[in-house]
One Martini backbone bead per residue (centre of mass of N, CA, C, O) as a GRO file, in nm:
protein
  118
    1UNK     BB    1  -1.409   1.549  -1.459
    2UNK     BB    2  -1.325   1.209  -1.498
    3UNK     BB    3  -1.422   1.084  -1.857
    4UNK     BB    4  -1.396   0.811  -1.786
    5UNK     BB    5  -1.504   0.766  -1.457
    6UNK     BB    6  -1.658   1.011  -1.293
    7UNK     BB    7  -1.499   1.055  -1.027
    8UNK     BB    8  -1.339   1.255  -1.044
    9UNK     BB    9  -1.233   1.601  -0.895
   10UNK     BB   10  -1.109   1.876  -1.051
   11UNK     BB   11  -0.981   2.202  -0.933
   12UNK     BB   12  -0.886   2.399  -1.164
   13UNK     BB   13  -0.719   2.706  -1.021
   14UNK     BB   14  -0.793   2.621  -0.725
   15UNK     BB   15  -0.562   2.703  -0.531
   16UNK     BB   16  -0.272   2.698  -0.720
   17UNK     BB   17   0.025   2.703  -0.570
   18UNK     BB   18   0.114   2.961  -0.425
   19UNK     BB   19  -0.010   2.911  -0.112
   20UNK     BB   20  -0.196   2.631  -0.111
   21UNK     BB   21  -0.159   2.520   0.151
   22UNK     BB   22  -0.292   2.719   0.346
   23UNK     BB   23  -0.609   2.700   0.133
   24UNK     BB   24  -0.720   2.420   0.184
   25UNK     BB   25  -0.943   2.452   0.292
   26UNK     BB   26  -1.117   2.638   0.060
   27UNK     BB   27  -1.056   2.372  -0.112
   28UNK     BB   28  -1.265   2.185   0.048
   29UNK     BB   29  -1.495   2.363   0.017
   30UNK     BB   30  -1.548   2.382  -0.275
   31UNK     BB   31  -1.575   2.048  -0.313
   32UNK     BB   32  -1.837   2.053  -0.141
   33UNK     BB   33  -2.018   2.243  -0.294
   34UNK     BB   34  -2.005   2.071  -0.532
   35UNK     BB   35  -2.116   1.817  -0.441
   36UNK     BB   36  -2.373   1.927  -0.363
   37UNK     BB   37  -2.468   2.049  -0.640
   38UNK     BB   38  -2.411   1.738  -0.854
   39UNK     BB   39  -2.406   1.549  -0.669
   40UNK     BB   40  -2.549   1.159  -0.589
   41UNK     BB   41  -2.427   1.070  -0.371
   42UNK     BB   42  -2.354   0.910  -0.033
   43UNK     BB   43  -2.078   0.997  -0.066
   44UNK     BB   44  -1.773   1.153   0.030
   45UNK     BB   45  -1.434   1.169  -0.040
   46UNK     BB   46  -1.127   1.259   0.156
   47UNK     BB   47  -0.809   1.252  -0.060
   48UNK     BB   48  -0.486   1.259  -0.038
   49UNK     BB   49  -0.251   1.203  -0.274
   50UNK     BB   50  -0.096   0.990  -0.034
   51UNK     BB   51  -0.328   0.787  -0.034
   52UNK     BB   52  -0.458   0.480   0.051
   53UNK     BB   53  -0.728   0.305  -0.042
   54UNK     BB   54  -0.936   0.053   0.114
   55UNK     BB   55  -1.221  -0.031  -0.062
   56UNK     BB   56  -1.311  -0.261   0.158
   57UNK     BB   57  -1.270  -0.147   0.418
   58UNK     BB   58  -1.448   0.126   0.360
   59UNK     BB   59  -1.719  -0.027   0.278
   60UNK     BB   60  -1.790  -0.195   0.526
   61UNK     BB   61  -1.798   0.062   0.706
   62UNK     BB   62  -2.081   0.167   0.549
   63UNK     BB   63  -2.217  -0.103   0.573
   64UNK     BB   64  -2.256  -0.094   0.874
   65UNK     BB   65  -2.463   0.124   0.906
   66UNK     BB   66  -2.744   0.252   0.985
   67UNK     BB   67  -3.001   0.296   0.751
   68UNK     BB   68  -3.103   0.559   0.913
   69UNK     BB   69  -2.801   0.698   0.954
   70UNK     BB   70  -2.699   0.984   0.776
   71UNK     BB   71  -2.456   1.117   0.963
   72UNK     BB   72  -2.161   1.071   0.868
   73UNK     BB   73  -1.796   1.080   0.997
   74UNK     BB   74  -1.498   0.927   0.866
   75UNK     BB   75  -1.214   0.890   1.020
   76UNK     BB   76  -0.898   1.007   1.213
   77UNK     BB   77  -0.900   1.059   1.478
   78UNK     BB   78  -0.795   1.345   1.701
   79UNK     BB   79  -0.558   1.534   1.906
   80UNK     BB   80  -0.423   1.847   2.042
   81UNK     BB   81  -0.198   2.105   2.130
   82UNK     BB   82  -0.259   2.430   2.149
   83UNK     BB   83  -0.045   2.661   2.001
   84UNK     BB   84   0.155   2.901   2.178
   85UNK     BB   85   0.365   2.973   1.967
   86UNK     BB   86   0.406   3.286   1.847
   87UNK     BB   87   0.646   3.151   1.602
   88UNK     BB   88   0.387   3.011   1.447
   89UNK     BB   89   0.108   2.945   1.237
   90UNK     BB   90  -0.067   2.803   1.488
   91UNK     BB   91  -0.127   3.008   1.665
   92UNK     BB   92  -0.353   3.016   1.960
   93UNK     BB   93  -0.477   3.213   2.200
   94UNK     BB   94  -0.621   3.169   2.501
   95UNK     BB   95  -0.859   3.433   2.408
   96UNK     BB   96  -0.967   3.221   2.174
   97UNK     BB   97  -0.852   2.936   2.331
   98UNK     BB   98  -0.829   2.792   2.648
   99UNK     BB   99  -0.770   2.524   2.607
  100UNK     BB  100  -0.474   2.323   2.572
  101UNK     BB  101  -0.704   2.114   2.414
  102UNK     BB  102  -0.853   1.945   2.140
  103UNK     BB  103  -1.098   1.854   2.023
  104UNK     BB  104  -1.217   1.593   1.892
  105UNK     BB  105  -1.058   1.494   1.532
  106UNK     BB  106  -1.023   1.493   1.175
  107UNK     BB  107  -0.814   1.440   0.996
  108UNK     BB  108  -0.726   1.571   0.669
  109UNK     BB  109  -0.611   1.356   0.483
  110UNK     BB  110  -0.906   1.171   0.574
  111UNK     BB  111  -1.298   1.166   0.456
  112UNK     BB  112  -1.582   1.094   0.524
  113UNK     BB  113  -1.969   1.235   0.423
  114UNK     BB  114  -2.228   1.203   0.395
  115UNK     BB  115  -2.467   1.405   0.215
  116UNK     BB  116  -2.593   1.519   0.431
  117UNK     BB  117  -2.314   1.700   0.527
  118UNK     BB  118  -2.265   1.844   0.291
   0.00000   0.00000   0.00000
């Protein structure tokens, strides 16, 4: 956690170097775990790196949720068709999913969470 503002969480040595890219999902598994364990926030942002946050617009829509809501999971829809390449590493078999195209989905870049969904 960061020391000045408590707010960053740095989970160093999970997943870093060699490879992280690969295990991103387990990273972001992880970080979601430690929330769920030790936040006591309203919502979770999951947000890469190179990404910057309009914190007043990303607030207005939070703010905007009738509170009776609690299962918010905001961020960038999109869909996508199912890689059939052999020689991709995102390829995934018709066997494995049918359909040419995946149901719509949060880019990975960033996601807010309400923590009822953590």
């Amino acid at each position: 956690t960061d020391a000045a503002a408590a707010d960053v969480v740095a989970l160093a040595g999970v997943l870093d170097g060699k490879g992280a890219y690969n295990a991103l999902s387990r990273k972001v598994l992880a970080t979601l775990n430690w929330a769920a364990e030790y936040s006591f926030a309203k919502y979770v942002l999951k947000v890469d790196d190179d990404v910057f946050v309009h914190v007043p617009t990303l607030l207005q829509h939070l703010r905007a949720r009738p509170a009776a809501d609690q299962s918010a999971y905001l961020g960038s829809p999109r869909s996508s068709l199912v890689d059939r390449d052999l020689r991709s590493s995102a390829y995934v078999p018709a066997s494995a999913y049918a359909p040419d195209k995946w149901p719509l989905f949060n880019q990975g870049i960033h996601h807010a969470l309400s923590a009822r969904l953590v």
